[in-house]
C-alpha positions as CSV (number, residue, x, y, z in Angstrom):
1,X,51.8,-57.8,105.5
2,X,52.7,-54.4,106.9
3,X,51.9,-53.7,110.1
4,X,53.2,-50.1,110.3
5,X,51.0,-47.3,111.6
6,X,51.1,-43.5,110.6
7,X,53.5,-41.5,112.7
8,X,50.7,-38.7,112.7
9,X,47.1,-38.4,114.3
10,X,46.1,-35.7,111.8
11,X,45.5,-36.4,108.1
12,X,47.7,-34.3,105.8
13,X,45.0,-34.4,103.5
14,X,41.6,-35.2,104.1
15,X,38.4,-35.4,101.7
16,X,35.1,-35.5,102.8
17,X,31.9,-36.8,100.2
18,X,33.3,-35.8,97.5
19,X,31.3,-36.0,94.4
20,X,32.5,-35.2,90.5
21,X,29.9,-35.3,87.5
22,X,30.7,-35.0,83.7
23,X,27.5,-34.3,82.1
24,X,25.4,-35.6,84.6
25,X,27.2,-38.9,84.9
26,X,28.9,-39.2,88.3
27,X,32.8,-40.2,88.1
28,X,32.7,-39.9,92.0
29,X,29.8,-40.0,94.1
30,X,30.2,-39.4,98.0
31,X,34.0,-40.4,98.5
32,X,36.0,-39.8,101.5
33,X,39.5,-40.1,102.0
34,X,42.0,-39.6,104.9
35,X,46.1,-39.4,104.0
36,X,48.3,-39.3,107.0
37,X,52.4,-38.3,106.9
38,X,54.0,-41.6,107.6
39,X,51.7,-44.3,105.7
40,X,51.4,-45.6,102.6
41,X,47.5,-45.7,101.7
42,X,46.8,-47.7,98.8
43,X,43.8,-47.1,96.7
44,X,41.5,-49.7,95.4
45,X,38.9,-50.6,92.6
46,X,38.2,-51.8,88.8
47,X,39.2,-50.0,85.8
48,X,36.2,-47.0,86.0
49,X,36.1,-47.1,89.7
50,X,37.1,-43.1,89.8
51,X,40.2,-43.6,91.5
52,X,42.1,-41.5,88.4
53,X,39.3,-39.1,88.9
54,X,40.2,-39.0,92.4
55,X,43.9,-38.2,91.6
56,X,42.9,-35.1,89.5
57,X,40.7,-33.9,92.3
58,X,43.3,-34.3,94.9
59,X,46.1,-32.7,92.6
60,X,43.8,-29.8,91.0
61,X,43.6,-31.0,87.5
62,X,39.9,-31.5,88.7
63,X,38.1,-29.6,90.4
64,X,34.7,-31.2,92.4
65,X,31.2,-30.9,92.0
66,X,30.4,-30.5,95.6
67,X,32.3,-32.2,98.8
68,X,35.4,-30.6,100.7
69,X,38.9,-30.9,100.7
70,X,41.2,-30.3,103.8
71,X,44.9,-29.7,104.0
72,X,46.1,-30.1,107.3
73,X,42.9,-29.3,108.6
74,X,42.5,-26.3,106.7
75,X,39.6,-25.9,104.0
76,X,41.8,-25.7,100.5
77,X,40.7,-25.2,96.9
78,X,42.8,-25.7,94.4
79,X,42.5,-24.0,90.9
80,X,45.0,-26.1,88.7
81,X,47.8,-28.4,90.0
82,X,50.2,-25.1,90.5
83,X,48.0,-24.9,93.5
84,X,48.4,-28.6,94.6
85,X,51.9,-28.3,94.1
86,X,52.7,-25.3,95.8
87,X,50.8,-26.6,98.7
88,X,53.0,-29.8,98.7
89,X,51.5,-32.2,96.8
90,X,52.8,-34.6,93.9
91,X,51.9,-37.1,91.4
92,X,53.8,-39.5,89.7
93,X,52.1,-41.8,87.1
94,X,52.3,-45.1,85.1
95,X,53.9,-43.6,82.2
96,X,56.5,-40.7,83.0
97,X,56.2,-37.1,82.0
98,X,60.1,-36.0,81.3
99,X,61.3,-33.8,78.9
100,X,63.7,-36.4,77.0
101,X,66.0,-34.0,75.4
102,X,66.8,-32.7,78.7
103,X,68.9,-33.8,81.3
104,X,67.8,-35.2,84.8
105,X,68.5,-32.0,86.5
106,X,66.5,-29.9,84.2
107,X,63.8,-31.8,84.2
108,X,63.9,-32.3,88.7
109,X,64.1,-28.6,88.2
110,X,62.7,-27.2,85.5
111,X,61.2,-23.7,85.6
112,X,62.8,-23.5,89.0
113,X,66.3,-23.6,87.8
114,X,69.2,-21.6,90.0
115,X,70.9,-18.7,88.4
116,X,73.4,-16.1,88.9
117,X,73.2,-12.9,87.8
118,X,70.1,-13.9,85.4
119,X,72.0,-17.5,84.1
120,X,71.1,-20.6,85.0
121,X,73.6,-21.8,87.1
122,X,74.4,-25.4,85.5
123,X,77.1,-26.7,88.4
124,X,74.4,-25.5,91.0
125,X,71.7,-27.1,89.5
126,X,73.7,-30.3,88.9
127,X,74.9,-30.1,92.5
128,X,71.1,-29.6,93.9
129,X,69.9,-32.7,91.5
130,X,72.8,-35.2,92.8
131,X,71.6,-34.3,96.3
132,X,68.2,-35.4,95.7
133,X,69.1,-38.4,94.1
134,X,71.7,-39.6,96.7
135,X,69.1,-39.0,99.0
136,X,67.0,-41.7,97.7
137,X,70.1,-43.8,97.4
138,X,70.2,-43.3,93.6
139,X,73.3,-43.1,91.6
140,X,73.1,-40.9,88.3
141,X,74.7,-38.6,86.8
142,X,72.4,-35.5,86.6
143,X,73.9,-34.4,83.6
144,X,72.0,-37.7,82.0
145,X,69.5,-37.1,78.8
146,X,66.2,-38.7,80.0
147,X,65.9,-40.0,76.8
148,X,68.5,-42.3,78.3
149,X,67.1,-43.9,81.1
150,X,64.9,-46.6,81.9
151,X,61.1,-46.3,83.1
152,X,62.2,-47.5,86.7
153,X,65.0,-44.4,86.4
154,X,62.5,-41.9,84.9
155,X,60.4,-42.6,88.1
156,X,63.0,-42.1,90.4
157,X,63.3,-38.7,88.9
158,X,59.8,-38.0,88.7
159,X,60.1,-39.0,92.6
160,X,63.4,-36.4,92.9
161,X,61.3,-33.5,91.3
162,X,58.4,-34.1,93.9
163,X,61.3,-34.2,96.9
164,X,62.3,-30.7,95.1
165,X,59.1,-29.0,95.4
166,X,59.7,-30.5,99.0
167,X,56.2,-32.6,98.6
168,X,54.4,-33.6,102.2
169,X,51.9,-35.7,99.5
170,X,53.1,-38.2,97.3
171,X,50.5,-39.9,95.1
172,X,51.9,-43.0,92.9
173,X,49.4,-44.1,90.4
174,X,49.9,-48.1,88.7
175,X,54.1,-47.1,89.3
176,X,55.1,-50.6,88.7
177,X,53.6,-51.6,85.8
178,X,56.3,-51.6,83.5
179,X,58.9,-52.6,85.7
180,X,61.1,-55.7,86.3
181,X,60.6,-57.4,89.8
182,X,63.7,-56.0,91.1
183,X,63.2,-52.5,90.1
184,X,59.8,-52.8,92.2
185,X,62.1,-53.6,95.0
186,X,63.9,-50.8,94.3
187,X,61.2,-48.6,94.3
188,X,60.0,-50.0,97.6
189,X,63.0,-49.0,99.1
190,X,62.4,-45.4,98.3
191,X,58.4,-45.5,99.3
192,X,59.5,-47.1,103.0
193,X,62.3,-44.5,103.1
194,X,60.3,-41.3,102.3
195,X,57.1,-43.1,104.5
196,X,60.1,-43.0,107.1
197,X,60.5,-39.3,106.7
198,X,56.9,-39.0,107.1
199,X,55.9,-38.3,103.8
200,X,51.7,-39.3,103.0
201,X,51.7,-41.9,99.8
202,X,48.8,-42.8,98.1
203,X,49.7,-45.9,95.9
204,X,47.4,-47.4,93.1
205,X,47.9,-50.7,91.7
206,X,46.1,-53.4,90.3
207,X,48.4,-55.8,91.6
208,X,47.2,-57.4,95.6
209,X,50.4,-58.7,96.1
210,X,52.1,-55.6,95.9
211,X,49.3,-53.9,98.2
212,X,50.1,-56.4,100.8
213,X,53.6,-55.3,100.5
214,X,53.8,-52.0,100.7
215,X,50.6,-50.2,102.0
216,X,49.3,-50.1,105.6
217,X,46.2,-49.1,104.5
218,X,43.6,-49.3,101.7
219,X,40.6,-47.5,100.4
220,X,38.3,-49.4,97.8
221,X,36.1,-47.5,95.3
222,X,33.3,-49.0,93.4
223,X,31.4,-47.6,90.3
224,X,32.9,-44.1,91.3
225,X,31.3,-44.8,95.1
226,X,33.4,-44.8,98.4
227,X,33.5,-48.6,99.9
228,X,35.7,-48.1,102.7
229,X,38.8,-48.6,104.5
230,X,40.5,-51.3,106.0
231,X,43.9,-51.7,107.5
232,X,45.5,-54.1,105.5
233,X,46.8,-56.1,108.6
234,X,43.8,-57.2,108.7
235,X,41.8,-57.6,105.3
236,X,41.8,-60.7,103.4
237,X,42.9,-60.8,98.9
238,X,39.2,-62.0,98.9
239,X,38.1,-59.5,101.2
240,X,39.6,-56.7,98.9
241,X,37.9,-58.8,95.8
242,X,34.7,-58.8,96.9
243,X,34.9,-54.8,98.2
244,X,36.2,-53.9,94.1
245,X,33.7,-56.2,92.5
246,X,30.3,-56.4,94.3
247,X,31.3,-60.1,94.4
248,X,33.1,-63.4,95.2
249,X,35.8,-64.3,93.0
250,X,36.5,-67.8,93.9
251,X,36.7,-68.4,90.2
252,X,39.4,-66.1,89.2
253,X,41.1,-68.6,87.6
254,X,38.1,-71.0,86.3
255,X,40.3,-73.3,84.5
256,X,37.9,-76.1,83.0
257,X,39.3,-80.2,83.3
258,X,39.8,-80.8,79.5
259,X,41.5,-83.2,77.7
260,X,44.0,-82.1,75.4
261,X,44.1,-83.1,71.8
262,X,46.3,-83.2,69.0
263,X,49.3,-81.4,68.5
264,X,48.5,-78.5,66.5
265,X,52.0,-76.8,67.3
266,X,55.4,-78.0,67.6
267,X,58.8,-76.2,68.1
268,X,61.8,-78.2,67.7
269,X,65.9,-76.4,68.9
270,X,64.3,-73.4,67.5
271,X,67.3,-70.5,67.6
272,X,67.9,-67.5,67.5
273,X,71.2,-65.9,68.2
274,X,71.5,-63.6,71.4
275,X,68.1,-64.2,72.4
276,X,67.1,-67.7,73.1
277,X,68.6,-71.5,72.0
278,X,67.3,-74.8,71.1
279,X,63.6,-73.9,72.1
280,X,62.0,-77.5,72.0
281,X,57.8,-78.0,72.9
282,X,54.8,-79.1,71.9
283,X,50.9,-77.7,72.1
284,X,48.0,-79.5,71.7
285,X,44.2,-78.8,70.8
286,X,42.1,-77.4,73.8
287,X,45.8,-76.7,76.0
288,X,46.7,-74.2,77.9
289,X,50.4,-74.2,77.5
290,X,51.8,-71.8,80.4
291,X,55.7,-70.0,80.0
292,X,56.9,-68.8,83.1
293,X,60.5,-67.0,83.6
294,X,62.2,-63.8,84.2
295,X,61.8,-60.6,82.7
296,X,64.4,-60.9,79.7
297,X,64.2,-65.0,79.9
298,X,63.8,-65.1,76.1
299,X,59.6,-65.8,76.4
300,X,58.6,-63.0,74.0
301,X,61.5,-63.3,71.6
302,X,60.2,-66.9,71.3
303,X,56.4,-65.7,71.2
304,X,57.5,-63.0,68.5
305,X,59.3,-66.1,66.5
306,X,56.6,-67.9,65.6
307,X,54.1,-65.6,65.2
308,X,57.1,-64.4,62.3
309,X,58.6,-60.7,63.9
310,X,62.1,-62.7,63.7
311,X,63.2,-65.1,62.2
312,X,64.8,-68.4,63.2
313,X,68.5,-69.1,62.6
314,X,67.7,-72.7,63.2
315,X,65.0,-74.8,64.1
316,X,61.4,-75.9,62.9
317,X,58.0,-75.2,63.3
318,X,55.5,-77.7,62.8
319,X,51.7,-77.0,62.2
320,X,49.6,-80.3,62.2
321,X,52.6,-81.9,62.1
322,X,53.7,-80.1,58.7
323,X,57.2,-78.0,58.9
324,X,56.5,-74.4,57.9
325,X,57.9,-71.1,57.2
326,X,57.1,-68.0,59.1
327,X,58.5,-64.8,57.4
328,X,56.2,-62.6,58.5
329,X,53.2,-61.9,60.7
330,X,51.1,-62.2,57.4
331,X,52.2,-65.5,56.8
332,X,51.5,-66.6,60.7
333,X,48.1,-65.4,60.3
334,X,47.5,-67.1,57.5
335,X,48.3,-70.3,59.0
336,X,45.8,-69.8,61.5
337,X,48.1,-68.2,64.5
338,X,46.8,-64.8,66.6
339,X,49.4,-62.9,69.2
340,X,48.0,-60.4,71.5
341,X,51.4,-58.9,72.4
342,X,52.3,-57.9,75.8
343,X,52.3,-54.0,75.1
344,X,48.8,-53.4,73.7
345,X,49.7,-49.5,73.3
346,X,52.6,-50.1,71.5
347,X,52.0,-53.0,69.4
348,X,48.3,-54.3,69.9
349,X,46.4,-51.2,69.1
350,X,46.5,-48.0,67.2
351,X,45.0,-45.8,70.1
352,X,44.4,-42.9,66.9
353,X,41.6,-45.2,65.6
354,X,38.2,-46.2,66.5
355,X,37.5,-49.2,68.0
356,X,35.5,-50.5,65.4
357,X,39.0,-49.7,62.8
358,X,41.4,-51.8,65.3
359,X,39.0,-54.7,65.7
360,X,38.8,-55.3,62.0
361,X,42.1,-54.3,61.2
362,X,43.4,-58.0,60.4
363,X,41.1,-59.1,59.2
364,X,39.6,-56.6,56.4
365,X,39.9,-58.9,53.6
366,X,36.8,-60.2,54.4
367,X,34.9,-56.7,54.8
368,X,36.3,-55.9,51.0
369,X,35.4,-56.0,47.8
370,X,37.1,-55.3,44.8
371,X,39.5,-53.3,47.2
372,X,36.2,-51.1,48.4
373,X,35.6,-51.4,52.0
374,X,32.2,-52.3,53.4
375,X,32.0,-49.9,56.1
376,X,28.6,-51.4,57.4
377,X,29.4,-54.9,57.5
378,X,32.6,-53.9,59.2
379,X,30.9,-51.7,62.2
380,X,28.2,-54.1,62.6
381,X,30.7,-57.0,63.3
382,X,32.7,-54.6,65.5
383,X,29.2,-53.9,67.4
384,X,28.7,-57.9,67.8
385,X,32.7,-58.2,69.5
386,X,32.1,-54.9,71.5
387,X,28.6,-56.2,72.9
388,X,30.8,-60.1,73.1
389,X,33.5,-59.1,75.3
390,X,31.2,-57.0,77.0
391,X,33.8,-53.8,75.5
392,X,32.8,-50.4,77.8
393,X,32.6,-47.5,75.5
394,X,30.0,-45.0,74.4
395,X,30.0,-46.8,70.6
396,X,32.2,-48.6,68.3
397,X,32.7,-45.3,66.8
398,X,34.9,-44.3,69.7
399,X,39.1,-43.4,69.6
400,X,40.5,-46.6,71.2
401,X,43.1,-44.5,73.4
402,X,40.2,-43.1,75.4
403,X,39.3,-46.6,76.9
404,X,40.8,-47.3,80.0
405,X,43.4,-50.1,80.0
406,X,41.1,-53.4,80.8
407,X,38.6,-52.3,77.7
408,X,41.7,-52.1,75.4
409,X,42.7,-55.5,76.1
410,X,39.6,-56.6,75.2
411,X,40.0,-54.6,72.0
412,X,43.4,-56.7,71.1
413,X,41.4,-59.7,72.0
414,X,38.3,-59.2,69.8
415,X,40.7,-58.2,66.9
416,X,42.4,-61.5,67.4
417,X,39.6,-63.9,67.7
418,X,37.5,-62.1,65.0
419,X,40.3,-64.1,62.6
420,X,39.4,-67.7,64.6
421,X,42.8,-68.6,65.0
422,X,43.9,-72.1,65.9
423,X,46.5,-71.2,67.8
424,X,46.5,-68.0,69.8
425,X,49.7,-66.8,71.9
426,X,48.7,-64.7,74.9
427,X,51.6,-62.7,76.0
428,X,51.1,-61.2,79.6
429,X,47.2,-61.0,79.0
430,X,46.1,-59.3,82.0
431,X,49.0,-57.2,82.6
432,X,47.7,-53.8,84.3
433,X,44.3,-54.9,84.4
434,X,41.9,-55.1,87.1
435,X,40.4,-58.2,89.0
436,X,37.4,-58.4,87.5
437,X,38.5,-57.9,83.6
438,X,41.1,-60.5,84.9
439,X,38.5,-62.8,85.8
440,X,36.6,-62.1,82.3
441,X,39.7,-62.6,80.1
442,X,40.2,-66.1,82.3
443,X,37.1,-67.5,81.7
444,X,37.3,-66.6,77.9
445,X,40.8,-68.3,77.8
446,X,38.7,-71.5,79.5
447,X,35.9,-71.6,76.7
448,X,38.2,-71.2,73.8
449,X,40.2,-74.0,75.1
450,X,36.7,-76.1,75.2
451,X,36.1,-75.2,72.1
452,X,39.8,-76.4,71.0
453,X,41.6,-73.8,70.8
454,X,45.4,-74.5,71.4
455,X,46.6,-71.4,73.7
456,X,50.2,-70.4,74.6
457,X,50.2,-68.2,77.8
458,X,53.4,-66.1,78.8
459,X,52.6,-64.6,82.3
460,X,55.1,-63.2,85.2
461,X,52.0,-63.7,87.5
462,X,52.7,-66.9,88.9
463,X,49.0,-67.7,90.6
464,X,47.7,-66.8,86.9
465,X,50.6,-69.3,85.4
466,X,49.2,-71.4,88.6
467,X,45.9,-71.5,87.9
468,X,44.6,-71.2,84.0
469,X,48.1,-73.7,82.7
470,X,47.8,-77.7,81.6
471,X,51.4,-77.6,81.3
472,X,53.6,-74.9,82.2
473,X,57.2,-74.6,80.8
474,X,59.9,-72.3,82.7
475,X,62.7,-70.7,80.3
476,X,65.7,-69.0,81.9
477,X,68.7,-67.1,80.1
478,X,67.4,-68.0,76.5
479,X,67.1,-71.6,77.7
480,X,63.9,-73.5,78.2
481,X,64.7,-75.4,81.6
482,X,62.0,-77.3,82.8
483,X,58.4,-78.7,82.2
484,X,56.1,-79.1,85.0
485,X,52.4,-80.5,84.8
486,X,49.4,-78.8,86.5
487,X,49.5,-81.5,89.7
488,X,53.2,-81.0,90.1
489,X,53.8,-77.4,89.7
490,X,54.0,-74.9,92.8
491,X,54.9,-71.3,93.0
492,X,58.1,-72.0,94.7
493,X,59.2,-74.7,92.1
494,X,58.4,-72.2,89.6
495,X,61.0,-69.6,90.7
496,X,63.6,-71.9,91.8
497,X,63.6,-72.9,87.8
498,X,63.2,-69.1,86.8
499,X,66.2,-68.2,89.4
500,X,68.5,-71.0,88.6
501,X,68.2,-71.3,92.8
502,X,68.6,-75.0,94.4
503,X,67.5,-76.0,91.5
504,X,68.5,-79.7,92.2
505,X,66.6,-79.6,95.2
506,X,63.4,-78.8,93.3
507,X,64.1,-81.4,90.7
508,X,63.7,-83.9,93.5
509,X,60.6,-82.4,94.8
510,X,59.6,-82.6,91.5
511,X,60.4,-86.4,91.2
């Protein structure tokens, strides 16, 4: 836990009941906030708790219905995030906003660019870009295309361009999400470092763990309503639970005793090349089959095999004990296999389309007739898996890209189980989603495995792996290195298998 304390008495920014409407529904009702240089102050609640409301408010996008904002202690306004800017305050998000045909120092400095004699001086800017970046211990080469980089490198630029506009505010909203473990270090190098020059950071994230890490203290929202703030020396994970949710949450991970049944699925030295080797399991009716690992440990490649994105140099796959071909993702469905991939913008949904379009998308051969589509009996069903999985949205009718991260999850999840697969793979299910969607996507995992349903979960979060798994397998490098079973497995035997670290001395443990 952190136990450091602002360096400053005064809050750089302070908010006081501040309310936002949009058409008479309240996105914020009665929230205050204090930001002080020298803290990180992490901000709490569900998807729909306001708190990306609250962002636009503090950095102009919005502006509020009533309520006050003060910059140190001076009454502010701000008309459009020029204003927030020039006044010291910046944002990065979960998705970067470069320019990726232009280098890193054009985009730290764009429309602020050095020149000489009316050109843009290109060593100076170079020279004013490096700077930034060594000063957050980052080694690029400003010329760089962003195009280029990685999300974790995009950030640090994003974070550069705040330092440029020299930025007493930085707010960080769900930064990690798309990064590897140690490029989350790596970011938490840079927050303690710019805490330590007594910059005020307001950090979102879904993720507890990472709370506990980094912030000193947190403000929860609920239902667009101010909760309060604790310091998190002193607040409990279920403490912080039941402030987001209303709630206990004892059953986060409500994984029912069942008996497994028959093998439905088995994968024998499945290869292939460059990406994983001699991939050998089995899953059985009513399982939970955890994989555990790395980023890069070869679990999606192996995800994307079966379900028939690549194909196998070597190997079978069995289905009811019957070797089989997988091709294609046609063919996978066919044989009674669902994936809910682990980037649900990129490959789960088509955020351009309705909901009611992306939940029957695989499955419109039974809406059709003759090649016509039966647009009724298509929306109705979509109204029955919105109202199922309890899907927050004005109607079926609206685009999927409006939804806010935990509903679109349980898009790709209705679309799946509209089909009634036998299998379903689950990769990273409740990646960048709140608690209590978390706790709703658990318990559905539990009842389709009662029903028996044989489920294959890939997860980096090891209390989920922890809690929902029968069996849990751990790959490493392409390889698949050890089995555990639900009694035996702990966190730290996990990563010891995922590291490659003592791992003799957790094979005896294990014994």
């Amino acid at each position: 836990m952190n136990t450091a304390t602002p360096i400053a008495t005064t809050p750089v920014v302070q908010l006081k009941d501040i309310t936002k409407s949009f058409g008479g529904v309240h996105a914020l009702k009665g929230v205050h906030l204090n930001l002080y240089a020298g803290e990180v102050h992490a901000i709490l609640g569900e998807n729909g708790a306001g708190k990306s409301t609250l962002i636009k408010v503090i950095t102009g996008v919005h502006q509020p219905s009533s309520g006050e904002i003060y910059l140190n202690n001076e009454l502010v306004e701000f008309a459009n995030p020029r204003d927030a800017q020039q006044l010291g305050i910046a944002a990065i998000y979960q998705e970067p906003s470069l320019f990726p045909d232009l280098s890193i120092a054009e985009n730290i400095l764009v429309g602020r660019q050095p020149t000489t004699r009316g050109r843009i001086s290109w060593q100076a800017m170079n020279k004013s870009a490096k700077d930034l970046l060594k000063r957050l211990g980052v080694d690029l080469d400003p010329r760089t295309k962003a195009r280029n980089l990685t999300v974790a490198q995009q950030q640090m630029v994003e974070i550069a361009r705040a330092l440029s506009v020299n930025a007493k505010v930085l707010i960080m909203d769900e930064p990690t999400s798309s990064l590897t473990s140690g490029e989350v270090e790596e970011l938490f190098r840079i927050t303690r470092n710019l805490r330590e020059e007594g910059t005020a950071i307001a950090f979102i994230s879904h993720r507890l763990e990472e709370l506990f890490a980094i912030a000193d203290r947190v403000t929860t929202l609920r239902d667009g309503t101010y909760i309060g703030t604790r310091e998190m020396a002193s607040v409990t994970t279920a403490e912080l639970i039941n402030m987001m949710v209303g709630r206990d949450l004892d059953d986060l991970f409500p994984k029912l005793d069942i008996t497994p049944g028959e093998v439905v699925l088995e994968v024998e030295n499945l290869t292939v090349p460059n990406k994983f080797a001699d991939i050998s399991f089995e899953l059985r009716a009513g399982e939970i089959l955890g994989m555990s690992g790395l980023v890069g440990a070869g679990r999606t490649e192996v995800a994307q095999t079966i379900f028939g994105v690549d194909t196998p140099q070597s190997g079978t796959i069995k289905i009811d004990g019957a070797a089989v071909s997988i091709p294609n993702p046609r063919t996978a469905m066919q044989l009674g296999i669902g994936y809910v991939p682990e980037d649900r913008k990129q490959h789960g949904l088509v955020l351009e389309m309705p909901i009611t379009d992306n939940i029957t998308l695989p499955s419109l051969d039974e809406y059709t007739t003759f090649g016509w589509l039966n647009e009724k009996e298509a929306r109705e069903s979509a109204e029955k898996s919105a109202v199922q999985f309890e899907i927050k949205a004005s109607s079926v009718n609206q685009l999927t890209g409006q939804l806010s991260g935990g509903n679109q999850q349980k898009v790709v999840l209705a679309k799946w189980l509209a089909r009634q697969p036998h299998i379903l793979i689950l990769d990273e299910p409740t990646r960048g989603i709140d608690v209590g969607t978390k706790a709703t996507v658990h318990h559905l995992m539990g009842s389709l495995a009662a029903q028996g349903m044989a489920i294959l979960m890939i997860s980096s979060e090891l209390p989920e792996i922890l809690g929902m798994s029968d069996r849990i397998l751990v790959m490493r490098e392409g390889q698949l290195i050890r089995e555990f079973s639900r009694a035996e497995a702990t966190q730290e035997k996990l990563m010891m298998a995922a590291t490659g670290t003592a791992e003799s001395s957790a094979e005896d443990s294990a014994e």
